[in-house]
N, C-alpha and C positions, 0 to 999 in steps of 0.2 A: 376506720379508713386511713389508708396511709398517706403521710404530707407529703407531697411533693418539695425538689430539691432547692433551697435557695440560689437565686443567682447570685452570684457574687463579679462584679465589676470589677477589673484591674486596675490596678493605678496607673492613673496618665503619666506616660515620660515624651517627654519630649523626642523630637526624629532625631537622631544624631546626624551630624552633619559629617559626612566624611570626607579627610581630607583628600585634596587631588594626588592622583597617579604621581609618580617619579616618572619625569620620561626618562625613556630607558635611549641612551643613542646618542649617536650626533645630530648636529643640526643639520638642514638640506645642504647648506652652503659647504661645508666643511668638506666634505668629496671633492665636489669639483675644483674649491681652490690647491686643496693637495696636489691634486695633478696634474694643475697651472704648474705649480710649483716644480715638479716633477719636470716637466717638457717644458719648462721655462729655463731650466737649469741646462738643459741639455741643449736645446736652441742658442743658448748663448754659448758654449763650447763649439759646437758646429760653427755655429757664423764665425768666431773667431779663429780658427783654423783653417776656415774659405777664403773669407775675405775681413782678416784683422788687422791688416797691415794696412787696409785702402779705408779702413772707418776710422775718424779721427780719435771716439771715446776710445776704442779698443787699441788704439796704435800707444795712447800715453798710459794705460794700463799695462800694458807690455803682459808677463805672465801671471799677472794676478787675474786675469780673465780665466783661468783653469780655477782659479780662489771661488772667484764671483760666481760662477756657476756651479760647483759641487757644493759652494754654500747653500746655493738655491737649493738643487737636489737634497741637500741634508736638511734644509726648513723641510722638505716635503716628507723625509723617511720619521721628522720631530713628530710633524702631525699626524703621520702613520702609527705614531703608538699610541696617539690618543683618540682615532677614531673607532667607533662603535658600530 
């Protein structure tokens, strides 16, 4: 009569634990402030071409308000190359 097959038991390993995801992206926050940034820069050109001569910060800044707001704008085109 023929023997039937032994079992044979695998070796215990352990669960491997794997590691977490890469988030892939920006964070939530990061949109929205770009675009602050964006229409922040642009708000401050507007107003100072409306009414920059009747606000006092904008009247001692003279043409560096053209500065101050295309800076802005250019923080926001900075953080546009690093959003995901």
């Amino acid at each position: 009569m023929p023997e039937s097959r032994v079992r044979r038991k695998k070796n215990f390993t352990p669960p491997s634990t794997a590691p977490e995801p890469v988030k892939y992206g920006s964070s939530a926050w990061w949109a929205p402030v770009m675009i602050g940034f964006f229409v922040l820069g642009l708000l401050w050109i507007v107003v100072y071409y409306i009414a920059g001569a009747d606000l006092p910060v904008m009247k001692t800044l003279g043409w560096w308000n053209v500065i101050v707001g295309f800076g802005l704008i250019g923080v926001g085109f900075g953080m546009s190359t690093r959003w995901r």
